[in-house]
C-alpha positions in Angstrom: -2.2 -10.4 -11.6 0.2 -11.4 -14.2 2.2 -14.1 -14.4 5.3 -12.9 -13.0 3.3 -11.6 -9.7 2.0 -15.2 -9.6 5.1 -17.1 -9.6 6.9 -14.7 -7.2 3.8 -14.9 -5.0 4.2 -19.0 -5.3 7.8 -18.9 -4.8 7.5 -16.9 -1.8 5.1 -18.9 -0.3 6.7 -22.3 -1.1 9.7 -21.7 1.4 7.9 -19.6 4.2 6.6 -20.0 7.5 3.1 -19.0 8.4 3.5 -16.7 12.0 -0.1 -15.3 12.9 -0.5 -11.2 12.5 -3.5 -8.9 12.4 -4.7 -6.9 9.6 -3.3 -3.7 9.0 -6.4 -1.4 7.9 -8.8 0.1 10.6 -11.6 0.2 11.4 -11.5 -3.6 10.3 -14.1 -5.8 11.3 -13.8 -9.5 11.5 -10.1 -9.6 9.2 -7.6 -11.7 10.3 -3.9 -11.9 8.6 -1.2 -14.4 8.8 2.2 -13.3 7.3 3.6 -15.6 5.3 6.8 -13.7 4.3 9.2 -10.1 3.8 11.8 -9.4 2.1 13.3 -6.1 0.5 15.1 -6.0 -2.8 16.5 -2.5 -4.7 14.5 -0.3 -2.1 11.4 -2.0 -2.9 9.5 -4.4 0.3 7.7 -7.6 -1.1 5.1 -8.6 1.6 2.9 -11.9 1.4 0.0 -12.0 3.6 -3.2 -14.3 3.3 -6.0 -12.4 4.9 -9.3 -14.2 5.6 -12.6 -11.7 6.4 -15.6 -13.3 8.0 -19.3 -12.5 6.8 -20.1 -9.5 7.2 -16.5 -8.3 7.8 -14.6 -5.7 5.9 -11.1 -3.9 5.7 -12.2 -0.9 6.7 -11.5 2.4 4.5 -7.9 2.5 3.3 -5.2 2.9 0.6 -1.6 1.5 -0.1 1.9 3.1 -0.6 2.6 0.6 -3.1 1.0 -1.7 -5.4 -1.3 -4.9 -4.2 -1.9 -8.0 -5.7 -4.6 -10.3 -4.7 -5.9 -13.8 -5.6 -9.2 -14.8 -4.0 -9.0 -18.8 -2.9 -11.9 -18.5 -1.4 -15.5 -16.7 -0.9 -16.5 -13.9 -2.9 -15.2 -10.0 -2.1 -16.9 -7.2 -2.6 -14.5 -4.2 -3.6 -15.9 -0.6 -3.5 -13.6 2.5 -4.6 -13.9 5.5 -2.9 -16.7 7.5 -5.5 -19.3 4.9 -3.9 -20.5 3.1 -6.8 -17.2 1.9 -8.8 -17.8 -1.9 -7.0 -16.3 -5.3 -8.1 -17.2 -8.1 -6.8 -14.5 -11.2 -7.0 -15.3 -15.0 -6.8 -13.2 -17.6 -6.1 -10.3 -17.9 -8.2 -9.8 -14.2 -9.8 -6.9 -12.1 -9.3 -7.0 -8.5 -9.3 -4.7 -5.3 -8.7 -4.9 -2.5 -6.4 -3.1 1.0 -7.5 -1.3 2.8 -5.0 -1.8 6.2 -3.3 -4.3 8.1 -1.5 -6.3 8.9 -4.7 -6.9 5.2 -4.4 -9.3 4.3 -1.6 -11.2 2.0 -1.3 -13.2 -1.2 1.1 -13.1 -4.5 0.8 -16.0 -6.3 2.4 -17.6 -9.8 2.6 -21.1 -9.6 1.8 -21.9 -13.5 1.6 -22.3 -16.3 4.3 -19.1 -17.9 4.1 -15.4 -16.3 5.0 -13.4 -15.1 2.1 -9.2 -15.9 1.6 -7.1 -13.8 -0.2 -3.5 -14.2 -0.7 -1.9 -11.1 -1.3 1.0 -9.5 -2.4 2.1 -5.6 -1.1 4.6 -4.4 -3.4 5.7 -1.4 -1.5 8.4 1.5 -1.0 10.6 0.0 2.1 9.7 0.8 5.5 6.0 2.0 4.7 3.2 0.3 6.3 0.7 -2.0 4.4 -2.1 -0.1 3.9 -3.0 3.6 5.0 -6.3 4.3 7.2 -8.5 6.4 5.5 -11.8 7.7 6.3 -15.1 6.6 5.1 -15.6 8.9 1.7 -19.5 9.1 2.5 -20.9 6.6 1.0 -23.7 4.6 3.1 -21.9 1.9 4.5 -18.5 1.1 6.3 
C-alpha cells in the first residue's frame, strides 16, 4: 500500500464507528468483519473493514470489482491466486494490494495457530459488492 492508501485508511478510521458485519466472500470459514466506515466520492465507494480469520479459517474463493488494500496487524495470511501455486504469505505488519476483476481470484487463508487481522481498504465502483464468490479453481484445498 502506498502512502496515500495509508493515510486515507488512517484518516478514515480515526473518525469512525466500529458496527459489527460479516464477511462478504463465501464459502468463508471462521471470518468475521467489522465495518469501520463508507463513503462514495466521484463514482468511486471507499470501504474500510478490519476482518479477523481464525486458524484454520479462510475467505473462501473470490475476487473484487475494485481494488483492495490490506495491512496485516496481526497473524500471518496465507494468499493463494487462482493457478494454485502463485502463494504469499504475509506476516505482521506488510501491506499488500489486490487487483480487481474476475481474472483475479484468489483465497486467503490462516494456516497458523493464532487469528490473523487485517485492515482493509475496498476501492470499488459504487454500488458493487465487496468481493465476488467464485469457485474453487481446482486446486487441492478450499
Amino acid at each position: 500500500m502506498n502512502l496515500r492508501g495509508i493515510a486515507l485508511v488512517s484518516a478514515v478510521a480515526a473518525g469512525a464507528t466500529f458496527t459489527p458485519g460479516v464477511a462478504g466472500a463465501t464459502p468463508s470459514s471462521g471470518v468475521s468483519a467489522t465495518s469501520v466506515t463508507k463513503i462514495t466520492l466521484a463514482g468511486q465507494e471507499f470501504v474500510v473493514r478490519q476482518l479477523v480469520i481464525q486458524p484454520g479459517g479462510s475467505t473462501g474463493w473470490h475476487w473484487h470489482d475494485g481494488t483492495l488494500y490490506a495491512y496485516v496487524e496481526h497473524g500471518t495470511l496465507t494468499h493463494t491466486d487462482s493457478d494454485c501455486t502463485t502463494t504469499q504469505v504475509y506476516n505482521e505488519r506488510p501491506s499488500f494490494t489486490e487487483a480487481s476483476g474476475a481474472g483475479n481470484v484468489h483465497i486467503g487463508r490462516n494456516l497458523g495457530t493464532t487469528p490473523v487481522t487485517l485492515n482493509v481498504l475496498y476501492v470499488n465502483p459504487a454500488g458493487s459488492p465487496l468481493s465476488e464468490d467464485a469457485a474453487n479453481p481446482g486446486c487441492s484445498f478450499q
